[in-house]
Kinemage of the C-alpha trace (Angstrom):
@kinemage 1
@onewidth
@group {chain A} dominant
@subgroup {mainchain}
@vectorlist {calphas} color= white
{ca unk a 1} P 6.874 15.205 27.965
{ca unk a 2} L 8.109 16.688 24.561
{ca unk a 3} L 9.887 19.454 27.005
{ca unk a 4} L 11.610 16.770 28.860
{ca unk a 5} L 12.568 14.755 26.319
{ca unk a 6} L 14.421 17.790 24.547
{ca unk a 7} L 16.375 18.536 27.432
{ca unk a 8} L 17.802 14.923 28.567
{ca unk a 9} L 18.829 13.652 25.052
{ca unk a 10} L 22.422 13.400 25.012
{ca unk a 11} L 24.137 15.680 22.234
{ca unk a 12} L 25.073 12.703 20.032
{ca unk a 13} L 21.956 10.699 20.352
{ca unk a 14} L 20.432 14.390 19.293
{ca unk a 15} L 22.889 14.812 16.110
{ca unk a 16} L 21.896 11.157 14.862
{ca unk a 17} L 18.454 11.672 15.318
{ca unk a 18} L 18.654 14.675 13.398
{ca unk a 19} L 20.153 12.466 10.674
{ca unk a 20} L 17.653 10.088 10.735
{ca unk a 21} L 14.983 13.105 9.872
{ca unk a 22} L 16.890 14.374 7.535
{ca unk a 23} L 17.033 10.666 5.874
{ca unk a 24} L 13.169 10.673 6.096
{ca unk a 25} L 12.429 14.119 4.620
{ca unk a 26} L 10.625 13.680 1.131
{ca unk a 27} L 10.488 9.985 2.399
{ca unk a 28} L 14.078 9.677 1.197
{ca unk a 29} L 14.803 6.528 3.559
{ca unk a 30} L 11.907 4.792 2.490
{ca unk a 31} L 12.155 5.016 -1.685
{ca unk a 32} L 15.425 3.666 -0.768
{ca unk a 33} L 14.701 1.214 1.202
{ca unk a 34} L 12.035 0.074 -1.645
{ca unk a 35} L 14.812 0.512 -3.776
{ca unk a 36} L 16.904 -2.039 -1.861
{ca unk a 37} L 14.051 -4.405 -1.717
{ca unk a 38} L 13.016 -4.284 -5.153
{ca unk a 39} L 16.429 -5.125 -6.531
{ca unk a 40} L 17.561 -7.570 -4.211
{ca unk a 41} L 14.703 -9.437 -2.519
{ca unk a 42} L 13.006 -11.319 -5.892
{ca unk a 43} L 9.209 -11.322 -5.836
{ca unk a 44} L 8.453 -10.741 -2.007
{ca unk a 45} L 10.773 -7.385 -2.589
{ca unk a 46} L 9.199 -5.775 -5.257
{ca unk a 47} L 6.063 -6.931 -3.727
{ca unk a 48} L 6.767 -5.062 -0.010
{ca unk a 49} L 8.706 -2.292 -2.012
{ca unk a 50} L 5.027 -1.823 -3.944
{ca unk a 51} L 2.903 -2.485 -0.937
{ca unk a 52} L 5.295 0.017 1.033
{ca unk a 53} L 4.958 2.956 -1.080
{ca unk a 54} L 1.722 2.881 -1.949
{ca unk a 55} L 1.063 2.973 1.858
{ca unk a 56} L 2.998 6.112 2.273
{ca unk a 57} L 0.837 7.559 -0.295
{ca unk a 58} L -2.410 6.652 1.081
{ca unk a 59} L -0.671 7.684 4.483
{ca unk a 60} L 0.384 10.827 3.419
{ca unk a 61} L -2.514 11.752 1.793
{ca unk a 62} L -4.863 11.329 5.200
{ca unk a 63} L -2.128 12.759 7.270
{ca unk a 64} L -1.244 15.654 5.219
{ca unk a 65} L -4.230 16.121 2.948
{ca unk a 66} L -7.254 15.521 5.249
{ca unk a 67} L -5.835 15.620 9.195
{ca unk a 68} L -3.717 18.924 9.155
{ca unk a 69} L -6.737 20.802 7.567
{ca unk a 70} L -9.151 20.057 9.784
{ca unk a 71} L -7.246 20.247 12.840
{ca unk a 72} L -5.142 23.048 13.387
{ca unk a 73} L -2.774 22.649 16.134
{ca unk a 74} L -0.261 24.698 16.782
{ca unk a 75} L 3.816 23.406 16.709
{ca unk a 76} L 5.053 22.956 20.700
{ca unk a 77} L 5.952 26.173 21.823
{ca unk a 78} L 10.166 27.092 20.937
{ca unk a 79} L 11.157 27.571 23.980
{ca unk a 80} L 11.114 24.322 25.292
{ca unk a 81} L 13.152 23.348 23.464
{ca unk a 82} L 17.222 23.668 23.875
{ca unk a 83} L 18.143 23.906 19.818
{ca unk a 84} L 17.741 25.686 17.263
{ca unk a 85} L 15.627 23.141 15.005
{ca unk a 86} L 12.612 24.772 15.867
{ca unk a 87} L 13.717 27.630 13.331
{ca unk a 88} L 12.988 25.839 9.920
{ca unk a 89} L 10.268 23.158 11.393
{ca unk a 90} L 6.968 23.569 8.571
{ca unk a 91} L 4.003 25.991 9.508
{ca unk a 92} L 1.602 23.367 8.839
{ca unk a 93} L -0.653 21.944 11.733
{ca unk a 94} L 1.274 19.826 14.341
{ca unk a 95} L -1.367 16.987 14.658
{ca unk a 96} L -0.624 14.671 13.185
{ca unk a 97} L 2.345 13.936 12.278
{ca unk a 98} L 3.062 13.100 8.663
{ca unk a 99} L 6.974 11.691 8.838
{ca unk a 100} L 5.745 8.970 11.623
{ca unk a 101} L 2.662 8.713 9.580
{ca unk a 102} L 4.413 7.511 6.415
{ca unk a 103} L 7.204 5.470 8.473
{ca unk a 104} L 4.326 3.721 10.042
{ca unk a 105} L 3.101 3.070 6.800
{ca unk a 106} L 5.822 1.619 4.948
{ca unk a 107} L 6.724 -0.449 7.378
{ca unk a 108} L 3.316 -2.027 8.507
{ca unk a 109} L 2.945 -2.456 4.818
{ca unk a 110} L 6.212 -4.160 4.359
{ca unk a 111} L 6.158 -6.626 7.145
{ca unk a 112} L 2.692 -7.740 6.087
{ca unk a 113} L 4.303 -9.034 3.176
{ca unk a 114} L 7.842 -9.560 3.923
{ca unk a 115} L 8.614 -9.793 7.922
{ca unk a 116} L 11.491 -9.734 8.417
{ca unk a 117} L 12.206 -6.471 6.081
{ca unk a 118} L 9.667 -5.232 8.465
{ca unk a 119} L 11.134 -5.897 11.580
{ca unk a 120} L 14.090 -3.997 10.078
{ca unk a 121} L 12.390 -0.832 8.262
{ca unk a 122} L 10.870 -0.693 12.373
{ca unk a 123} L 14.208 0.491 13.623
{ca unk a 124} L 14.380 3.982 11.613
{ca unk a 125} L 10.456 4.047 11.756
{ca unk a 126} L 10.774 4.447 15.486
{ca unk a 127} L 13.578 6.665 15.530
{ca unk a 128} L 11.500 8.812 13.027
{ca unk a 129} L 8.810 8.950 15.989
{ca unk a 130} L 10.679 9.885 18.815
{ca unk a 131} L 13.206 12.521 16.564
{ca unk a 132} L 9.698 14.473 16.005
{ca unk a 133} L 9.148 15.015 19.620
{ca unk a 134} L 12.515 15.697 20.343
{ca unk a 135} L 13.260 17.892 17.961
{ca unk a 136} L 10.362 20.127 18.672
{ca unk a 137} L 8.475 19.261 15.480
{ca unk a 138} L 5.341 17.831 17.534
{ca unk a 139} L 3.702 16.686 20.744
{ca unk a 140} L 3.864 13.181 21.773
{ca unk a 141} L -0.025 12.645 20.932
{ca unk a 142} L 0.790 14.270 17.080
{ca unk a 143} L 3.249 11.102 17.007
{ca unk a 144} L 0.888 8.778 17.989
{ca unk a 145} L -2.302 9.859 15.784
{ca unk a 146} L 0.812 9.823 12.773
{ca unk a 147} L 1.147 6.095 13.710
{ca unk a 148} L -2.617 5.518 13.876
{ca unk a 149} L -2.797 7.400 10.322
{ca unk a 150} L 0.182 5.059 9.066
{ca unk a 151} L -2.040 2.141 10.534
{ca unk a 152} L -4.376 3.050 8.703
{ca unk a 153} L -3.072 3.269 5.471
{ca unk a 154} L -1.098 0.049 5.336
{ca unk a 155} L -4.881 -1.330 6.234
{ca unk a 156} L -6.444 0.698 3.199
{ca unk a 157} L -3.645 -0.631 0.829
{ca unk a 158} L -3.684 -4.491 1.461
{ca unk a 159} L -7.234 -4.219 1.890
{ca unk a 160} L -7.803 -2.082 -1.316
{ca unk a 161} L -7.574 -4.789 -4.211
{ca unk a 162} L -9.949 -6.953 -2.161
{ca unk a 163} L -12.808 -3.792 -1.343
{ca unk a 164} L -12.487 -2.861 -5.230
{ca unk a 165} L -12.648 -6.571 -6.776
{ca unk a 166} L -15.786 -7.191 -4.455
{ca unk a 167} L -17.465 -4.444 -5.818
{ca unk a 168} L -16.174 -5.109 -9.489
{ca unk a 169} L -17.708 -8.380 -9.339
{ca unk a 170} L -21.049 -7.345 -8.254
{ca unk a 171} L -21.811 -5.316 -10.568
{ca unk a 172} L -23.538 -7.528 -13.817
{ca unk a 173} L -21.289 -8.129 -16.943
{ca unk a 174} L -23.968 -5.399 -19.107
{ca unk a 175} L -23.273 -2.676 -17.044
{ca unk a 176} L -19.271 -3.146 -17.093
{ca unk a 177} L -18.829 -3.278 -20.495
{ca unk a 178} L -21.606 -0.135 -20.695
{ca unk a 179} L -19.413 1.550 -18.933
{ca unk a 180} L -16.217 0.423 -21.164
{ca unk a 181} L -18.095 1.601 -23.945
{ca unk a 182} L -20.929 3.547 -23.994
{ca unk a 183} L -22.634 1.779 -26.692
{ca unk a 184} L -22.819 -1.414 -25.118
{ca unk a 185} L -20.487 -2.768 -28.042
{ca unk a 186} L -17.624 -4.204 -26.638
């Protein structure tokens, strides 16, 4: 599929795709896109913008930090594909994929809190998805575990306050402030 998909995309649906990568190296598109949020969409801005980026760093994190170890697939092989953006794709382990990983992320994260925002950040989420398979970068099922990954971490982050205040609030008032100071002085 990857193979095919190379081979039938038109030249200038290729070229913007490759802009739209380029956009989401470093997450680029999606600071800015917090960026946007933040300072023009009043409290349910900042608070996507916040729930958004800490997303992609949970999501980046899994995908990047835990996934690629432990599973070391190879990139799809360069000549199936008909340009040259195989030459400067990373060495690290094809599965999964980290860009649709942290576009999946953000904008999960975003539309749980702000839905329309989310229905927007979806558009260059999904071209982030299909540019890695086209572009040689990864195998269709790299793309999909990257979205299960991002999933995953907008989950983690709205459900994150919540796990930690449960377990905060368990615990009996002595042994918090024991561990705020040793002494048991507060």
């Amino acid at each position: 599929m990857a193979k095919r998909l190379a081979a039938s995309t038109p030249p200038a649906l290729h070229r913007a795709l490759s802009a739209v990568e380029e956009a989401a190296e470093g997450t680029k598109v999606w600071c800015g896109a917090a960026a946007v949020m933040a300072s023009t969409g009043g409290w349910r801005g900042r608070k996507a913008a916040a729930a958004g980026l800490a997303a992609v760093v949970v999501a980046q994190l899994m995908a990047n930090g835990v996934c690629k170890q432990l599973a070391d697939r190879p990139r799809p092989p360069e000549q199936w594909f008909p340009h040259d953006e195989t030459e400067d794709r990373p060495d690290s382990s094809s599965f999964p994929s980290g860009h649709t990983a942290a576009a999946t992320a953000f904008t999960a994260a975003v539309a749980l809190t702000w839905p329309t925002a989310g229905a927007l950040c979806a558009v260059p989420a999904a071209l982030v998805a299909v540019e890695r398979v086209q572009s040689g970068a990864h195998y269709p099922s790299d793309v999909a575990a990257g979205v299960v990954v991002g999933l995953a971490g907008a989950w983690f982050t709205r459900r994150a306050p919540r796990l930690f205040a449960g377990r905060c609030a368990k615990r009996p008032l002595r042994e918090a402030i024991r561990v705020v100071h040793p002494s048991g002085r507060g």
